[in-house]
C-alpha positions in Angstrom: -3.5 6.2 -0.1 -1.2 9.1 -0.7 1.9 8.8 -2.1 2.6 10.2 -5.6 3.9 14.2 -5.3 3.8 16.7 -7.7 7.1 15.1 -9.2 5.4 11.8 -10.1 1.9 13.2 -10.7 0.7 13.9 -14.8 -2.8 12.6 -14.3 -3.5 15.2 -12.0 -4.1 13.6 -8.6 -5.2 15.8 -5.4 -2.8 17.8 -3.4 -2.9 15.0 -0.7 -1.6 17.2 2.2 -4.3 19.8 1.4 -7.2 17.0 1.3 -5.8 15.6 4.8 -6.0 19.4 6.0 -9.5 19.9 4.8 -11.5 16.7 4.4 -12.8 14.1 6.9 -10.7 11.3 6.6 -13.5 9.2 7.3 -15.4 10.3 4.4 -12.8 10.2 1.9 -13.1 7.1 -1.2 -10.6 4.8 -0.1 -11.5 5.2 3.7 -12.3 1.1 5.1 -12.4 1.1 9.0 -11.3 -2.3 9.0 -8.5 -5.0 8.0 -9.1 -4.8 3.9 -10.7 -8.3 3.4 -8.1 -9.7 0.6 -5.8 -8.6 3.0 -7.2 -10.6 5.8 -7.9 -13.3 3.9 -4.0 -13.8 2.2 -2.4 -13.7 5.9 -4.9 -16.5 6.8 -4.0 -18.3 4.3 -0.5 -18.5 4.4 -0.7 -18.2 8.2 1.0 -15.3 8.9 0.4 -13.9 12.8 3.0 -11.9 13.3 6.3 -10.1 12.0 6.8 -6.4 10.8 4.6 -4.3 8.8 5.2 -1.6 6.5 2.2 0.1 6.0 2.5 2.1 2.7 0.6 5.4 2.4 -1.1 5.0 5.5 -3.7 7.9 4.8 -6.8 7.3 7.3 -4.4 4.6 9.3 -7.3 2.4 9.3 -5.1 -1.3 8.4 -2.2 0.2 9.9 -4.5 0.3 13.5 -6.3 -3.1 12.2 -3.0 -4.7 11.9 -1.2 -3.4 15.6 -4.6 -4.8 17.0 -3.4 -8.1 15.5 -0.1 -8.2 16.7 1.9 -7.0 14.2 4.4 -4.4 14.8 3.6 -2.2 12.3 5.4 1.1 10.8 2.9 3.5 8.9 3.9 6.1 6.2 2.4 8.7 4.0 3.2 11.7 1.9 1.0 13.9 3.6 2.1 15.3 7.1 -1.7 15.7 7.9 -2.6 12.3 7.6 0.1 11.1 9.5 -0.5 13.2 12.0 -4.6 12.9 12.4 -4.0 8.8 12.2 -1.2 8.5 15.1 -4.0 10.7 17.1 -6.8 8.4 16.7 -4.0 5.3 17.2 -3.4 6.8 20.6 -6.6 7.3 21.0 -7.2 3.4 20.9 -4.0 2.6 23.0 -1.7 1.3 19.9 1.9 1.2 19.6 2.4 2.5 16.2 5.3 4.2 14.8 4.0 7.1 12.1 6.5 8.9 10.0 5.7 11.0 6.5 8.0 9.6 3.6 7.9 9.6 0.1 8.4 5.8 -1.1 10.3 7.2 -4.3 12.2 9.1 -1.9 12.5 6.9 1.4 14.2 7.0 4.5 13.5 4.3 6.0 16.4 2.3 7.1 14.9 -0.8 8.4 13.4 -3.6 6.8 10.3 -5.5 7.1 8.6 -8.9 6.6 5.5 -7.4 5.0 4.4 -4.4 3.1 0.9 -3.3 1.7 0.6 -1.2 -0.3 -3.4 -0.4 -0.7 -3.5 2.2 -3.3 0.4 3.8 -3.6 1.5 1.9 -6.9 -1.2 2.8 -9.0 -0.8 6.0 -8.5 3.0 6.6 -10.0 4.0 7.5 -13.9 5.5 4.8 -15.7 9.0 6.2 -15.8 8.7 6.1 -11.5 8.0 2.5 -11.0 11.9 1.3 -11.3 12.5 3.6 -8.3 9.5 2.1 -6.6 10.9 -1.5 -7.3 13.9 -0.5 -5.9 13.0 1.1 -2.5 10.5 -2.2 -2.1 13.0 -4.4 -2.7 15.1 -2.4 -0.3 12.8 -2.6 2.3 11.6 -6.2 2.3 13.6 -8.6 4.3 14.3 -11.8 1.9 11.4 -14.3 1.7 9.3 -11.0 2.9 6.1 -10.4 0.9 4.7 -7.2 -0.6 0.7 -7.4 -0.3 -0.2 -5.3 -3.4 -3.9 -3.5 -4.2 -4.2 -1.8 -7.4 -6.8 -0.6 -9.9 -7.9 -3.6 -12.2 -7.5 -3.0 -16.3 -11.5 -4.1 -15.7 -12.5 -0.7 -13.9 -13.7 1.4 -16.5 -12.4 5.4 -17.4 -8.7 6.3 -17.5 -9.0 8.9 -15.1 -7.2 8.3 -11.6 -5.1 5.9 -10.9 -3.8 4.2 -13.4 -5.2 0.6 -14.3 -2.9 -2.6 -14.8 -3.6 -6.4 -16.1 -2.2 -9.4 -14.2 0.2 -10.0 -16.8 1.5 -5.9 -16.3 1.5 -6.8 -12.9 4.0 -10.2 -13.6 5.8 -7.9 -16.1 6.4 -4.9 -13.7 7.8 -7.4 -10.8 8.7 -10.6 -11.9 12.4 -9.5 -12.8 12.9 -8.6 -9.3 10.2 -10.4 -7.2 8.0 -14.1 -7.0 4.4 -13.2 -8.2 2.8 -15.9 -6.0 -0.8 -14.8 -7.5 -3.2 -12.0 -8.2 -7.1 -12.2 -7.5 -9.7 -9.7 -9.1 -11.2 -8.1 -6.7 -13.1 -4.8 -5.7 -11.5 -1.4 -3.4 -14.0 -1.0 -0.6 -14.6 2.4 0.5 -16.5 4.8 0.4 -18.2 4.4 -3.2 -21.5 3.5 -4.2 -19.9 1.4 -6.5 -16.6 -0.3 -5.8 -13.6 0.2 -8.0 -12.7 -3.1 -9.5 -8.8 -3.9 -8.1 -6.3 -6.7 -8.5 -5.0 -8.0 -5.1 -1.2 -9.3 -5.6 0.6 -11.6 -3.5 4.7 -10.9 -4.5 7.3 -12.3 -2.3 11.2 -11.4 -2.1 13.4 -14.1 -3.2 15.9 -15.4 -0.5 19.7 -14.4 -1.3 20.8 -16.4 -4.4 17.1 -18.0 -4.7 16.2 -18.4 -8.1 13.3 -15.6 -10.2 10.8 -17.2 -11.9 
């Protein structure tokens, strides 16, 4: 979960490459050792076993691991050299095949793309006037008919400091020029917390060539 640099950052976020250098990863809010359950749950139901994986601001490299375990050949990023560094250790560690690399989404240079992305926490984190260049590099990225699995904080989670929170209609707003909105779920971040951020869990799929936006 750490993507947004000091270009894209008003609301004061944490130097992410210092946390990575200093903190336990495994202590950290966001940290969930396994597959994030609306995650789970949306590749069940639309029976998805297999394909590419983009996982987007990998931080701990917990559902990028979850996901190789699964089959999936899975490509993990984050801003922070640190954390991309500490997460391919502990994937070696468990004898997975994952390929780590630090990039800025905003900035990518990824060439490839991919049938999935997730993004568990990257989005929420980026100014207003940065989310066209997000759309952009996802839509880059995502083969047609490939789906972007988004987690973001809920307009239900009280405060306004942190990421920045977003109502299902923001969320059709944001992508549905570009991309299908299939649905969004309320839901919870797990982690770390006594007390769960509340989240929106959105399903958005990349129209094939010449398919029609909603």
């Amino acid at each position: 979960m750490s993507q947004a640099g000091d270009h894209n950052n008003p609301r004061g976020f944490a130097d992410w490459e210092k946390r990575y250098q200093d903190d336990d990863v495994a202590s950290m809010p966001w940290f969930h050792p396994d597959l994030d359950p609306d995650l789970d749950g949306a590749l069940r139901a639309l029976n998805i076993r297999s394909g590419s994986v983009l996982d987007l601001g990998t931080g701990p490299g917990t559902q990028a691991m979850a996901l190789a375990e699964r089959g999936f050949q899975v490509t993990a990023t984050d801003l922070s050299e640190t954390a991309v560094k500490k997460a391919c250790v502990l994937a070696e560690k468990r004898g997975l095949s994952i390929d780590f690399l630090q990039d800025d989404i905003l900035e990518s240079r990824l060439a490839q793309r991919f049938d999935i992305i997730f993004d568990r926490g990257c989005f929420h984190v980026f100014a207003p006037e940065r989310r066209p260049d997000y759309l952009r590099r996802i839509e880059g990225l995502l083969r047609p008919k490939g789906v972007l699995f988004l987690k973001c904080f809920s307009h239900l989670e009280a405060g306004d400091e942190g990421p920045y929170r977003f109502t299902p209609d923001e969320i059709r707003e944001t992508f549905g020029k570009r991309f299908r909105v299939q649905s969004i779920a309320h839901t919870v971040y797990q982690g770390n917390m006594d007390e769960f951020p509340k989240a929106l869990f959105c399903v958005i799929r990349k129209p094939s060539p010449g398919g029609a936006h909603p």
